[in-house]
Each structure stands twice: as C-alpha cells, then as structure tokens.
Backbone as numpy.savetxt, mean C-alpha at the origin, in Angstrom:
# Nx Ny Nz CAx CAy CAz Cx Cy Cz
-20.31 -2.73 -13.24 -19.34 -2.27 -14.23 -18.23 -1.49 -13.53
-16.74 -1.95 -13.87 -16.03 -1.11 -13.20 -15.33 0.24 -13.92
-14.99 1.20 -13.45 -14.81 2.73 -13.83 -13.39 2.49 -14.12
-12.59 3.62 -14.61 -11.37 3.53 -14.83 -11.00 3.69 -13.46
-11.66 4.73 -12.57 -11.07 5.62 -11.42 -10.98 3.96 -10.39
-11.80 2.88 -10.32 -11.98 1.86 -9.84 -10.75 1.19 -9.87
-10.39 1.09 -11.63 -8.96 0.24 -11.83 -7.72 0.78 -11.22
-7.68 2.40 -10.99 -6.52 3.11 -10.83 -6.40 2.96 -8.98
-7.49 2.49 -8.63 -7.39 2.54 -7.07 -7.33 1.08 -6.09
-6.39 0.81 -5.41 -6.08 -0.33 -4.59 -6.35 -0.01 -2.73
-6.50 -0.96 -2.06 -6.75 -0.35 -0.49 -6.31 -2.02 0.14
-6.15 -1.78 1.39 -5.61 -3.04 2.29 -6.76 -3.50 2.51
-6.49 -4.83 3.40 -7.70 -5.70 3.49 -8.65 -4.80 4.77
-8.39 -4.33 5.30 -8.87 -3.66 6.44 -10.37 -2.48 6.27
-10.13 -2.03 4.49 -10.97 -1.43 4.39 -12.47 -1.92 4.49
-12.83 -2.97 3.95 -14.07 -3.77 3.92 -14.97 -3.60 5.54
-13.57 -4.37 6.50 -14.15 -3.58 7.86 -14.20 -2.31 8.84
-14.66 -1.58 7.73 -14.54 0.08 8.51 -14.03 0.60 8.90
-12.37 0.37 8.87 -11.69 0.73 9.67 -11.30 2.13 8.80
-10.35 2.94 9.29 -10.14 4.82 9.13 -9.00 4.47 8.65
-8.90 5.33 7.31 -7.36 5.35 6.51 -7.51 6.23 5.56
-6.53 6.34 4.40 -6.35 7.66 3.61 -5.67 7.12 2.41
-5.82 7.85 1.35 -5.09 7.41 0.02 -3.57 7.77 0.13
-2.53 6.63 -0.47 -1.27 7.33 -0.61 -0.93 7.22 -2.18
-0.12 7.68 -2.74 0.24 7.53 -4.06 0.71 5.87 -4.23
0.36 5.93 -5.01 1.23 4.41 -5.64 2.61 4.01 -5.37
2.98 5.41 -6.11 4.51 5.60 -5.94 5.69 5.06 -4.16
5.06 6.43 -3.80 5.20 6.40 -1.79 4.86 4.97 -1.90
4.11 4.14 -2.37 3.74 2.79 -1.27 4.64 1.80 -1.80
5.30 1.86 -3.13 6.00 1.21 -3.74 7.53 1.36 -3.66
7.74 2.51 -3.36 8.87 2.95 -2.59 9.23 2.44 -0.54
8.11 2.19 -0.32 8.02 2.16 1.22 8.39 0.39 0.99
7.70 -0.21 0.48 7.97 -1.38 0.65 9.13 -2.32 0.14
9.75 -1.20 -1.02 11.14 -1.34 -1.20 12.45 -1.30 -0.20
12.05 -0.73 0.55 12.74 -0.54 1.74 12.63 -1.43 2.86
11.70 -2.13 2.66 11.73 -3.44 3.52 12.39 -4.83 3.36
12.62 -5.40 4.31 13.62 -7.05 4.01 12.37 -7.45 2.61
12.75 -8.67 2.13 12.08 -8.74 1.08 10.84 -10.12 1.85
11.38 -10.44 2.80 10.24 -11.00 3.31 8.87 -10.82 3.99
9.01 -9.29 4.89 8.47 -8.57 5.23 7.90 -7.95 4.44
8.14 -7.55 3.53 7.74 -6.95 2.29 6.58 -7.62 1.43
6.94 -8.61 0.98 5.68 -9.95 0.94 4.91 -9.90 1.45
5.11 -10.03 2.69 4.07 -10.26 3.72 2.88 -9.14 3.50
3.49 -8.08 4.07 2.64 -7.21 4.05 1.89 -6.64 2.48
2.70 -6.62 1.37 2.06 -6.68 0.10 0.69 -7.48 -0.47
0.71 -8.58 0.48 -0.59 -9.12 0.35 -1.78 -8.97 1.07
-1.72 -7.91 1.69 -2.87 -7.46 2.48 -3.51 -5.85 1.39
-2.80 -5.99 0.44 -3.36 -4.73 -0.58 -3.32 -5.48 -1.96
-4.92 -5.23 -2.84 -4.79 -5.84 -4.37 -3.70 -5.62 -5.09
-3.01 -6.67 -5.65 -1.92 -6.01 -6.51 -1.77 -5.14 -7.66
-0.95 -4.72 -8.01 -0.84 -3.91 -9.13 0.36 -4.06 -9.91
0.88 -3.43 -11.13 2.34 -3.44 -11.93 2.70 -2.22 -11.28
4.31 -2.70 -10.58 4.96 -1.76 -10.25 5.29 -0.14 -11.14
5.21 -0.42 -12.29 5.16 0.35 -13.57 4.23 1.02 -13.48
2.71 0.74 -13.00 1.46 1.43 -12.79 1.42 2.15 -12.03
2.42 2.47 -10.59 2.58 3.36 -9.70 1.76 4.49 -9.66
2.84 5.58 -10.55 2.34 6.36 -11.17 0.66 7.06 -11.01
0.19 6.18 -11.36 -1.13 5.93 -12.03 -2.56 5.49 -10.78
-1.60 4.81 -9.93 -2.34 3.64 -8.77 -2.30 4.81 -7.67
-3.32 4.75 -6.60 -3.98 5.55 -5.52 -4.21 4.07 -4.70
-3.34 4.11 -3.29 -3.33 3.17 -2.62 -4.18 3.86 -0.89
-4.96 2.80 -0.82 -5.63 3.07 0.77 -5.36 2.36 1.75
-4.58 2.58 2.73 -4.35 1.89 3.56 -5.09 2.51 5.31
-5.10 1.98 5.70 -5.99 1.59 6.99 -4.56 2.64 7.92
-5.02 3.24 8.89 -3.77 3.96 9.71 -3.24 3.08 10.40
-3.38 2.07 10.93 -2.47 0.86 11.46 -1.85 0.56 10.30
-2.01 -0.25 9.14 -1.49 -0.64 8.23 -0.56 0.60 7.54
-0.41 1.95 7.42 0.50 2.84 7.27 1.64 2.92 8.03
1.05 2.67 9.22 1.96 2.88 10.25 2.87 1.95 10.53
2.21 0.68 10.29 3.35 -0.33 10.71 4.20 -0.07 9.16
3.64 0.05 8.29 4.69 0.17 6.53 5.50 1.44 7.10
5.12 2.23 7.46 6.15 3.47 7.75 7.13 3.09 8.74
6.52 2.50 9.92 7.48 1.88 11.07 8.56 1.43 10.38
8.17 0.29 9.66 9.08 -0.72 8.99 10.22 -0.47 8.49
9.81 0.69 7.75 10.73 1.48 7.04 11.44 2.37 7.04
11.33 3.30 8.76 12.42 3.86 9.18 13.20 3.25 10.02
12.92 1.97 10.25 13.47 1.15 11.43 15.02 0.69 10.50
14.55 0.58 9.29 15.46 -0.12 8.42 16.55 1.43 7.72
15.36 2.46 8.08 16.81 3.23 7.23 17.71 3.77 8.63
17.14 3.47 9.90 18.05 4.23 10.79 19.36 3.52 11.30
C-alpha cells in the first residue's frame, strides 16, 4: 500500500543501487532543469519518476550526489 509521504517523494535511478544522495525540494529540481538546453534537460529528467510540474511544491526529490552534481554543473555552466 502506498502512503501519501510515498506519492509526495521521487529519487533518480541510482537510488535502487546504493548509491549516497539527499532530498532536494521539488521546486530547486524543477527550476535546475529549467535552466538547461531542453535536450539535456530530457535527458536527464528521465533518470527521476515523473511528476506535475505544478506538484513541485509538494514533491521531495532524491538524487544520487553525482546526479546533483552533474544537474548543478549543467546549470551554472549555462548561467555563466
């Protein structure tokens, strides 16, 4: 049976294999990937369950510290 706290929470594919990471807001991750080409952006969006952008808010995203890092990389590379 799944929990609400279950529905409100998304993580990259990386979690399954043990790898070390941390929750970010919905928001931050939906904002980060806005900032990417829109192809890149894709790309990497499918390595985390989806969600409604509208749900932000609401959504607790886990990403793996490689997988932060390259989304953060990405994204100051593009605002500098």
């Amino acid at each position: 049976m799944m929990t609400e706290q279950t529905l409100r929470e998304r993580e990259c594919v990386h979690r399954g294999d043990g790898a070390a990471g941390e929750f970010y807001q919905g928001t931050t991750y939906v904002q980060l990937l806005q900032r990417l080409p829109v192809v890149t952006a894709t790309r990497f969006a499918t390595r985390v369950a989806s969600f409604f952008w509208s749900d932000a808010a609401q959504i607790k995203v886990w990403l793996c510290h490689d997988c932060a890092a390259e989304l953060q990389g990405h994204a100051s590379k593009r605002d500098a």
